[in-house]
N, C-alpha and C positions, 0 to 999 in steps of 0.2 A: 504494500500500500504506500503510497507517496501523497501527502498535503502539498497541496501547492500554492505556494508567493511567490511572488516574483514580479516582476516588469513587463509592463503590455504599451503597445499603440492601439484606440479607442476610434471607432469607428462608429457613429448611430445609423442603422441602416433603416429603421422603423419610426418614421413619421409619429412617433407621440408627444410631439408637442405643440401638437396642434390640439386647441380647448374641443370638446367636444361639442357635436351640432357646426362647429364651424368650418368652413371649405378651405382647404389648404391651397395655397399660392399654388398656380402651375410652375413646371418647372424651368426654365430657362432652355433654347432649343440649344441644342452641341454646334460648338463651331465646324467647320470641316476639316482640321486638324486635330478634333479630339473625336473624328469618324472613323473606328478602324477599316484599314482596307483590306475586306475580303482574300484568301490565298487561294490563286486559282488551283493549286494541286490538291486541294483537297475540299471537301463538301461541309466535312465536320464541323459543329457547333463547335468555339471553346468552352472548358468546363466553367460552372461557372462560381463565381469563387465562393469561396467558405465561410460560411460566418456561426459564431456562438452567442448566446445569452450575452447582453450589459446589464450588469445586474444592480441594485442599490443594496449593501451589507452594511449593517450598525452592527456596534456593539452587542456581542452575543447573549449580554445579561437581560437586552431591552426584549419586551414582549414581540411575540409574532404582531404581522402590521401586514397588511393588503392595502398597494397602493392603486387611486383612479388614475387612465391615462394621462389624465389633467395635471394633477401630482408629481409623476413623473418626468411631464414634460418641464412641469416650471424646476423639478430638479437639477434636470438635464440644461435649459438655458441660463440658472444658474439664480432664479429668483426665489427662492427658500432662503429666508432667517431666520425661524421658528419656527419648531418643529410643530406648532398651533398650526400652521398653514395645511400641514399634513394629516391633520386631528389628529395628533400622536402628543403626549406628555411629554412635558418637558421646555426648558427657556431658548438660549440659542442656540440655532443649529450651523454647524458648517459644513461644506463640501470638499472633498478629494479626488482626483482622480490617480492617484499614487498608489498603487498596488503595493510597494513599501509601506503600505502605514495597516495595511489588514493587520500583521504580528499584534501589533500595540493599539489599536484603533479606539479613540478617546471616545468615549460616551458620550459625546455633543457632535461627532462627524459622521453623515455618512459619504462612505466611501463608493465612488461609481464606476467598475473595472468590468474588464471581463471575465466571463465565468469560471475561465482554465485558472484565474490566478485565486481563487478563493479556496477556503477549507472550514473547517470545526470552528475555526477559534473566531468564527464573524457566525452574526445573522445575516437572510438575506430575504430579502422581503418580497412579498409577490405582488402582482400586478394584474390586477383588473380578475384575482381570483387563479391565473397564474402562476407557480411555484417555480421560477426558472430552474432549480439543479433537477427537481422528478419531472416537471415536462419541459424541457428545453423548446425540443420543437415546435410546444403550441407556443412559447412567451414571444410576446410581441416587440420586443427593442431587440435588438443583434448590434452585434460588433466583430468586423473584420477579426478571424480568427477560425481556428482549426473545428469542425465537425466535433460535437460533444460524444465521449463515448459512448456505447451503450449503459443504458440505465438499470442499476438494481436497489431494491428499498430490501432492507433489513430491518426487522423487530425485535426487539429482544425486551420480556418481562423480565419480573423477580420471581419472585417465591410463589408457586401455585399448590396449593394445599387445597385437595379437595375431598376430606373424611372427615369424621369426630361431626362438630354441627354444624360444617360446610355439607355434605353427604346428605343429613338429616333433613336439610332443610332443600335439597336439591332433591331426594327423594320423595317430600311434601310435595314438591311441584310438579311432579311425576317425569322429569326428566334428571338422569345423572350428570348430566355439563351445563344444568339451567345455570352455573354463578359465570359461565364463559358467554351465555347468549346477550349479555349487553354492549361487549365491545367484539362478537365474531366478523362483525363486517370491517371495521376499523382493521382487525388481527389479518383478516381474509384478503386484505387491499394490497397487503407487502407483498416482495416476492419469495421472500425468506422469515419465517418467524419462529422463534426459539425462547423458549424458559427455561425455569427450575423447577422441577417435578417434585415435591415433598411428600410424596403419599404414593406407599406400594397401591398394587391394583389384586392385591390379595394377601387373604390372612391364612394361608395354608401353611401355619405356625402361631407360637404363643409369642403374644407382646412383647416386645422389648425394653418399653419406654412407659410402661403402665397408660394413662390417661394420656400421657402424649405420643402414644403410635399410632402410626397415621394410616389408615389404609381406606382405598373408594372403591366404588363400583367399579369392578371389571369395566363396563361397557362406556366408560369415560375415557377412552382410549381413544373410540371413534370420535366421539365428540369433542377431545381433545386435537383428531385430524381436521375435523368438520369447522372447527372456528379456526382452523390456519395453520394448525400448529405444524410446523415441518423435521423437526428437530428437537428434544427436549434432553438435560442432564439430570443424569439420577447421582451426581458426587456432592450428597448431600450428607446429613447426619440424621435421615428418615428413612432412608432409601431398604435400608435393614431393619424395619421396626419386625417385621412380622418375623424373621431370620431368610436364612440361606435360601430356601428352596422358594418362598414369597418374593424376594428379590432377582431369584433368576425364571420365576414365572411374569414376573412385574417389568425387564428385559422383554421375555418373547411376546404378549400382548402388544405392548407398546408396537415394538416390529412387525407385528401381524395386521397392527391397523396401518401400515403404511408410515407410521413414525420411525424415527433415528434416534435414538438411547443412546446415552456417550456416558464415560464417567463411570460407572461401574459394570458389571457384567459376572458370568459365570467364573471367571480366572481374571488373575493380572492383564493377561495378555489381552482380554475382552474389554474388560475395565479403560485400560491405555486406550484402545482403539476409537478414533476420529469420528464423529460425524461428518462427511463430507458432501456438501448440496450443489451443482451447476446449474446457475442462471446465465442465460443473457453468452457465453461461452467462460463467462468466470465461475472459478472453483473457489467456495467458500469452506473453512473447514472448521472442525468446534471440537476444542476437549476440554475437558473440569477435572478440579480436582476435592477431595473434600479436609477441610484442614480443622472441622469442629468434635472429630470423634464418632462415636457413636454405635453408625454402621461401620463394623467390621471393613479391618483394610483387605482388599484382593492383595492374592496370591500365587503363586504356583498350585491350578488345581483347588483355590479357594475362592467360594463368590463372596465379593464387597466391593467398595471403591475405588477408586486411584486415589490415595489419600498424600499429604503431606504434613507431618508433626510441625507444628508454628504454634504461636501462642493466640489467645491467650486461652485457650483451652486443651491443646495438646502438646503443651511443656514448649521447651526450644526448638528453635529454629531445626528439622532433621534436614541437614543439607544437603544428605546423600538421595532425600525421599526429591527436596527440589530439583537436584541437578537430574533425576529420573524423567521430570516434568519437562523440565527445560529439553532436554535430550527429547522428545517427545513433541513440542514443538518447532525445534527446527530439524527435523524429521517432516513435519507435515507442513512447516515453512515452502520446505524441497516442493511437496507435490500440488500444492494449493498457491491461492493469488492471494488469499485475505483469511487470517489465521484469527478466531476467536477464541478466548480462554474465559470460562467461567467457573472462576474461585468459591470453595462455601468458605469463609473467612470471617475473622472479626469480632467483636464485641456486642452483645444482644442491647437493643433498646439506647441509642447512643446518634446522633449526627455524626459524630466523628473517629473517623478510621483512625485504625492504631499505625505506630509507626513501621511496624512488621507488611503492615499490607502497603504500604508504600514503597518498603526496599522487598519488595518479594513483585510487584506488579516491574520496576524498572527493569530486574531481573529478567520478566516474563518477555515485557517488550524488544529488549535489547537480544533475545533468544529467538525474536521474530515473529511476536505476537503483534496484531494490528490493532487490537480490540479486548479489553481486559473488562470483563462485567461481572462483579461479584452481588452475593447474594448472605444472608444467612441474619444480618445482625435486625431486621424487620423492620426499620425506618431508611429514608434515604440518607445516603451517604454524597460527599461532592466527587466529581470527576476534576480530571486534572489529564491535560494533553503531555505525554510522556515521551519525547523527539518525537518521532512520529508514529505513537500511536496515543490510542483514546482509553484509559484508566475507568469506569464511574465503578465507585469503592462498593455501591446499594442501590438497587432502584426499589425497594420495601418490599414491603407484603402484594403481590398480585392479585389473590382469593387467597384469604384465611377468618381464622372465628378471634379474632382478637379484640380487644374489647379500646382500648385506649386510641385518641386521636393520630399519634403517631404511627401507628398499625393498621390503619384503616386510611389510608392515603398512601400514593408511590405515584410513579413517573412512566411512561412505555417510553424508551429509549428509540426514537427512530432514526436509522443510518438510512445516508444516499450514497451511492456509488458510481462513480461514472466508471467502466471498467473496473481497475482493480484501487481505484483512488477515491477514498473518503472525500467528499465533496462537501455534506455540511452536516451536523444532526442536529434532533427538534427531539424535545425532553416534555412531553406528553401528561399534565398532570390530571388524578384519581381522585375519587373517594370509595371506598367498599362502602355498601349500603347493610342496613339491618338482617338482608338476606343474604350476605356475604357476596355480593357481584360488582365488582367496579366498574364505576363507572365515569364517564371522560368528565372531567369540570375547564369552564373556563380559565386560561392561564391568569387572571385576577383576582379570581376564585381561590388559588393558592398559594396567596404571596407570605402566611405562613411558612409555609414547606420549601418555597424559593428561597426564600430570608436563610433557611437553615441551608437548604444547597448549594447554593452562592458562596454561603460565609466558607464551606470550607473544600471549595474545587477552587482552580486555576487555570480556570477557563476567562479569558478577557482578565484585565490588569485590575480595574478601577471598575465600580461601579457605574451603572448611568446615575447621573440625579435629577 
């Protein structure tokens, strides 16, 4: 995966700054020195040339923002001094068109580049209901520039736990994945979507965990495919509540309905092994590990997780378990375009990552991870751009029975990908409702939850004010 900054020449090729209802100037006729002259050997058209998105990107902390053509155009000739003019929040606003200044881009600027030189660490705001990085094609401004890749969207939840009185109350409704039917269409729109699976799919054993073993209905498997799911990790610290033989039947359901289970398995060797999904001609590929205990570590000929001893629940750092993992991602580095890792890690009930998940994610990335999403501590955590790759430490609870506001709200993490290059992500915020289903809220809806994600990711320098 590569982000991209860098230096562009700026070209508008789409007529939006003309106010709308109004008729645009004709345009000047060509002198006959700017007439190409025809080559009689040949018939051929020339190609003709290329162009990408110009897009407007703020500050990544500022809210999503849909601009009118009208908007854009007085951006574009350079008549915005407040960002009032745009009905967006906030005093005065300035312009850039320096593709140097995305890395650091001050919360009062937005920047106007092309699409090739953007990444994560900017927002970029759509037009006229247009998203230029997922539909280039349809967005209506262009800029002299190279054909956008091909497009893939990525989803990634947190924690989906669906037994104990998620189950109960999913069974009341006489459907087993009724807590997935309020966001399957949102889940079913990506082309890639992936969780944390917290609940075997059978109890063909005794509890592990007394009142907190987690196990659902068999037949949540489908409906875990049916709202999108394409890929799910079981290197969790639930994965074994029911034992051995529930975990390696809770493996083959999942793959029977057409899902990819990663992260734990019948043996080590099961355990280690990749999810890997192709869209679009890119190979994305996923592996977990679980570093909270619980479930039994896989082995030679043992089923459990791919696990790793770190704190602060399985003592120190075991480095020989990491450098295992490591070794395992650039392995799948080798055969894949865009390498996912998702950690169970961390401290329960907490915004803030420990420092162990910090020098264990650098680790990850610098082994050739593109994409590091962990899971386990039940509230969100902050992300933090790692060279180049993308860190988020927790995206909370997905569907669970938790009782406390912390636990009942999280974020759907949505990646774009142009080819194999992270282009920009949109942090998606929840609430779980009394029936345990979450469901989408307004991003002003949660400036709670922001406040706490913001304060502790390293995404954008400085706040907007």
């Amino acid at each position: 995966m590569r982000v991209a900054v860098g230096t562009g020449f700026l070209l508008l090729l789409a007529a939006c700054s003309t106010p709308t209802g109004s008729t645009p100037a004709p345009s000047p006729a060509p002198s006959s020195s700017s007439v190409p002259t025809p080559d009689p050997t040949t018939s051929e058209e020339p190609d003709p040339p290329t162009t990408e998105p110009l897009v407007f990107a703020v500050h990544v902390r500022r809210p999503p923002a849909d601009l009118t053509r009208r908007q854009a155009g007085l951006l574009l000739d350079g008549g915005v001094r407040q960002w009032s003019q745009l009905g967006l929040p906030g005093g005065r606003l300035t312009v850039t068109r320096e593709p140097s200044a995305l890395r650091s881009l001050a919360p009062d600027t937005v920047a106007v580049v092309p699409a090739s030189k953007v990444g994560p660490e900017v927002r970029v705001l759509s037009v006229e209901g247009v998203q230029p990085l997922r539909d280039p094609e349809a967005y209506p401004i262009r800029a002299a520039g190279p054909d956008p890749a091909p497009v893939t969207t990525l989803t990634v939840v947190g924690d989906i736990m669906l037994g104990r009185r998620v189950g109960e109350r999913a069974a009341a409704e006489g459907d087993p994945s009724y807590p997935l039917r309020p966001t399957q269409r949102r889940l079913r729109s990506a082309d890639i979507t992936v969780g944390n699976l917290e609940s075997t799919l059978s109890t063909d054993g005794s509890p592990t965990q007394g009142g907190d073993s987690f196990a659902a209905d068999p037949r949540v498997a489908g409906g875990l495919r049916a709202a999108g799911f394409d890929a799910l990790s079981l290197a969790n610290n639930h994965a074994g509540d029911y034992g051995e033989t529930a975990l390696v039947q809770t493996v083959d359901r999942l793959a029977d309905a057409g899902l990819r289970p990663f992260g734990a398995g019948r043996d080590l060797a099961d355990a280690r092994r990749p999810a890997v999904v192709e869209r679009h001609g890119v190979r994305f590929g996923f592996v977990g590990f679980n570093a909270i205990g619980e479930t039994p570590e896989a082995g030679p000929g043992q089923p459990g997780a791919s696990s790793v001893g770190m704190p602060i629940r399985t003592g120190p750092l075991d480095r020989a378990e990491l450098d295992r993992v490591l070794e395992d991602v650039r392995r799948l580095a080798r055969r894949v375009d865009v390498v996912t890792v998702m950690p169970h890690w961390g401290d329960q009930y907490t915004e803030r990552p420990l420092p162990i998940q910090e020098y264990v994610a650098r680790r990850l990335v610098r082994a050739g991870a593109d994409l590091v999403v962990g899971g386990h501590p039940h509230w969100v955590q902050g992300a933090s751009l790692v060279d180049d790759g993308l860190v988020v430490h927790s995206l909370g609870n997905f569907t669970f029975d938790m009782t406390t506001p912390e636990t009942n709200e999280g974020l759907v993490l949505e990646a774009t990908y142009w080819g194999d290059e992270l282009k920009g992500v949109d942090f998606v915020p929840y609430r779980i409702g009394a029936d345990h289903a979450p469901r989408v809220v307004p991003y002003d809806a949660a400036g709670r939850m922001f406040a706490n994600f913001w304060r502790f990711s390293q995404l954008g320098a400085t706040s907007p004010r």
